[in-house]
N, C-alpha and C positions, 0 to 999 in steps of 0.2 A: 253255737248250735244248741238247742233244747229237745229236749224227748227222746227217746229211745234213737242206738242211732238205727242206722240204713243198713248196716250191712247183711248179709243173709249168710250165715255159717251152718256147716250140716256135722255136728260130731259125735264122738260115738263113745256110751261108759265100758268100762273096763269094770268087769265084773264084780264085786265085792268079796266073793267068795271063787273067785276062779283059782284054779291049781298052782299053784308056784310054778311047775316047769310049765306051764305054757304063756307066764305073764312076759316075758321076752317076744316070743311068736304072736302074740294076740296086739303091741304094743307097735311092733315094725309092721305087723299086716295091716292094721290101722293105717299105717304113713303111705304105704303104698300102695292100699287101697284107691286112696286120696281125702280121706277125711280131713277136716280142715280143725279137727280139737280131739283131745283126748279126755275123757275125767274121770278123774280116782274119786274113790269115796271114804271116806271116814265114818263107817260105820261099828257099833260098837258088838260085838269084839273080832274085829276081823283083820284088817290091815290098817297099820298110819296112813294116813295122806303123805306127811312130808314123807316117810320113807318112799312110799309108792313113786310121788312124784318122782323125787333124786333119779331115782332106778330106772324109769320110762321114759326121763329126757335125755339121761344119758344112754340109751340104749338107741332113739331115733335121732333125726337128724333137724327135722322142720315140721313139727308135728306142733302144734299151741298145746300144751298140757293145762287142763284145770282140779281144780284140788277143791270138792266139794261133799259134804261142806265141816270144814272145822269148828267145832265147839268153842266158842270163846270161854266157855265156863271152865275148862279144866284148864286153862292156859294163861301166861303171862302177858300183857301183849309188847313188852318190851323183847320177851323171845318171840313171839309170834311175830313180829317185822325183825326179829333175827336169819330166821330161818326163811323168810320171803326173799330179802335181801340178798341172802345165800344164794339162796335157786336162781334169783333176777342177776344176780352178778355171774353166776357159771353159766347160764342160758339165758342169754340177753333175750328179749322182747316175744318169750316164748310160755310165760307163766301166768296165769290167773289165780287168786286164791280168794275160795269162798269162806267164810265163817258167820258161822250164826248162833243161834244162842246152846243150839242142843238140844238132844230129843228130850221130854223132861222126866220121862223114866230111866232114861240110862243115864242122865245125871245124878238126878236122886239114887239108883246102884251104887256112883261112887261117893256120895254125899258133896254134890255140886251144883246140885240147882241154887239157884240164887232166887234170894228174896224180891230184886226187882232186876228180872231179866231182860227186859228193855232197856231200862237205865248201866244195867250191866253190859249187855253188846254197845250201846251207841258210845262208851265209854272208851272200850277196846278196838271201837271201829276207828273212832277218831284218835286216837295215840296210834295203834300200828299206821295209817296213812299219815300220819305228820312225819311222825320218825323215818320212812323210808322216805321222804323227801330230802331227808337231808338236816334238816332241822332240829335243835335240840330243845327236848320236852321237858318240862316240871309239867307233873298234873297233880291234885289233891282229891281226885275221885273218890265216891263212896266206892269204888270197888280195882279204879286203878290210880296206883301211884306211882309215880315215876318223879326223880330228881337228876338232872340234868342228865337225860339219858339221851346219848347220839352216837348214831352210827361210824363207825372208823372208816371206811369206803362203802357211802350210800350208792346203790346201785344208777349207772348210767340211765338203766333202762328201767323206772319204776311201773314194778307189777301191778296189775290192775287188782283191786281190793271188791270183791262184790258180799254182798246179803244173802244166807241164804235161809230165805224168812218166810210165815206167814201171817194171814191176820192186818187189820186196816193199821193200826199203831206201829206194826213191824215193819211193815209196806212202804209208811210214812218214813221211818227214819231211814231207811233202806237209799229212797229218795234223798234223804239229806245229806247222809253218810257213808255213802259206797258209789262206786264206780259202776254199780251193776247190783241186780238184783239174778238169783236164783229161786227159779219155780219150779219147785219137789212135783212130781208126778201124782196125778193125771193136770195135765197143763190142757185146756182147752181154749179157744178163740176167746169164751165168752169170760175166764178165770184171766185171762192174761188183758183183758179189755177190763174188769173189777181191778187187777191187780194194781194196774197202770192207774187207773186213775184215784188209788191210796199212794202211790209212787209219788206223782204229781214231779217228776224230773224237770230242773228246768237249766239241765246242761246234760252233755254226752252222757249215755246211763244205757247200760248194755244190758238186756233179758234176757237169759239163759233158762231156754224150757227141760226138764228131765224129760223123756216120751218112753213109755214102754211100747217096745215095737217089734213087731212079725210080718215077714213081707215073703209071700209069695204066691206061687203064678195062680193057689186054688185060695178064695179069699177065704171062704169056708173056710179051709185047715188053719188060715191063717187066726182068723178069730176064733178056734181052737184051741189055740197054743196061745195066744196073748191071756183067755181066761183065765187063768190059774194066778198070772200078775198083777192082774186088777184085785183079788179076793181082799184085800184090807183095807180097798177105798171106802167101807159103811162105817169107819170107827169115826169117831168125834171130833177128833180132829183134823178129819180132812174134810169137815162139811163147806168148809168156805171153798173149796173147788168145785162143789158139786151146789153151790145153793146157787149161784149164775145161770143153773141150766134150765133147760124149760121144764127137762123132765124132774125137775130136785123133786119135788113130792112123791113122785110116783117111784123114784129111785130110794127115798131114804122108806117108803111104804115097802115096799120090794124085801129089802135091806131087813127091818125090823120083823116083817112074816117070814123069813127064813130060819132054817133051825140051825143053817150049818154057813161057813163061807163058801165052800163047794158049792150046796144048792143054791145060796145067791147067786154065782158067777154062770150055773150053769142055765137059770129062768132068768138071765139077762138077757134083755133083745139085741138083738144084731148090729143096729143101730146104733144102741149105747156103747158097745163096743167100738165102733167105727170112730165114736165124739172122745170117748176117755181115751183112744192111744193111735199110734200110728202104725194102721195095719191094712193089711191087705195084698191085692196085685202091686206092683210096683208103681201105676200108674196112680193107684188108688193113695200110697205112701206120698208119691209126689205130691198130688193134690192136697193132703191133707198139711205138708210140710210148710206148701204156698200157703195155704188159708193160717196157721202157725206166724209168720213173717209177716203176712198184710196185718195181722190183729195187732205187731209190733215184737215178736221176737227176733232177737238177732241170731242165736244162736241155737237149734234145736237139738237135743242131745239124745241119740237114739240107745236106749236102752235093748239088750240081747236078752230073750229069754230062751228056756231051753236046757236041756242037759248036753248039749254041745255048742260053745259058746263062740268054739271057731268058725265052725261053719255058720252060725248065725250071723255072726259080723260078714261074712262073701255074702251070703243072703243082701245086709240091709246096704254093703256097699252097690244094690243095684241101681238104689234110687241117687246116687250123685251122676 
């Protein structure tokens, strides 16, 4: 098989900053909802991934947990297919783990950016995938090395490894070196149709969109309440999601005559709102989730926003 594959998954992030006592409540309501994925994030300074993960797959039962996105920078990647392994062998065929290179400010915080960060992820892309195969690695990497390093019990069931990247160069190895690519929010038809084809996959390769999402019955309120989470789509480095669009001119003009993020978000038209997230009636959510999956995502990842993160997840569990 080549190119993205077919399936169509609807799942749902787990807050970055959500309460501790309701990360148990928010993680089963997920399952029973019927979400079909769950995904932690590793954002900095908030919670681990791998911790997150451990704690949310042993708390459900059948829930696919993903873990996005890990920083290759701060990491080993002879531990980084440790701790895969780990999770792939206690929860067989129920893991995904994304890694990417890292924000390049919160790396530089901890003095971890790397001088060539593409040559540094495809590095660690391909030694954590070799190593969870099973296989014992020497590498002499400019940034990883490994000497005869092999797993003691490689997992039955090995975890799918995806990118979670942006930018044509990223895109490309992404395509060469992962099982799957991750596309950070705002994901639109037209950024996942650029994205795909810097991907250029030419075996099973799974695209997992982020969507910030608001769903209910008045779309109005609904594009409301999504405003607030679009406010840091004008900085620099997310113009490669917004240069696909028809509006990019008029949006990065928009953008640059503002004084504030507020008033960008708030002299945004309706429309643009409707293209950058998944919002609306629920009928309006569905539609947009289909148009997501035709342009070739498989897995569309609904973001909660809101100072109540429980009831936003019953909210967006209406569109399954």
């Amino acid at each position: 098989m080549t190119g993205p594959t077919t399936q169509r998954a609807v799942g749902v992030m787990l807050p970055r900053d959500l309460p501790a006592h309701q990360f148990r409540t928010y993680a089963q309501r997920a399952e029973t909802l019927g979400f079909d994925e769950l995904w932690v994030v590793e954002d900095c300074f908030f919670r681990g991934g791998i911790a997150q993960a451990a704690a949310a797959l042993a708390m459900t039962e059948r829930i696919r947990l993903g873990i996005g996105i890990l920083p290759a920078a701060v990491r080993n990647a002879a531990f980084t297919a440790l701790e895969a392994a780990t999770l792939a062998e206690l929860f067989p065929g129920r893991v995904d783990i994304g890694i990417g290179h890292g924000m390049p400010g919160w790396m530089r915080q901890v003095g971890a950016w790397p001088a060539s960060p593409l040559t540094m992820l495809g590095e660690h892309l391909e030694a954590v995938r070799a190593v969870l195969t099973g296989s014992r690695e020497s590498v002499e990497g400019r940034y990883v090395q490994l000497d005869g390093v092999e797993l003691s019990t490689p997992p039955s069931s090995v975890p799918r490894i995806l990118a979670g990247v942006r930018g044509p160069k990223s895109l490309a190895l992404a395509g060469r070196s992962a099982d799957g690519t991750i596309l950070a929010e705002p994901v639109t038809p037209e950024y996942v149709a650029e994205a795909l084809r810097h991907i250029a996959p030419t075996r099973e390769h799974r695209i997992v969109a982020y969507c910030v999402a608001v769903v209910d019955d008045d779309a109005t309120a609904a594009r409301a309440a999504a405003r607030p989470a679009l406010e840091w789509i004008g900085e620099p480095d997310w113009d490669v999601h917004i240069a696909p669009l028809p509006f990019a001119e008029a949006f990065r003009a928009l953008r640059a005559s503002s004084a504030t993020r507020e008033a960008f978000v708030a002299a945004m038209p309706d429309a643009w709102v409707d293209q950058l997230a998944v919002v609306g009636t629920v009928d309006d959510a569905r539609t947009r989730i289909g148009q997501l999956h035709d342009a070739g995502v498989t897995t569309t990842v609904l973001m909660p926003v809101g100072t109540d993160p429980l009831s936003a997840l019953e909210d967006l569990a209406r569109v399954l």
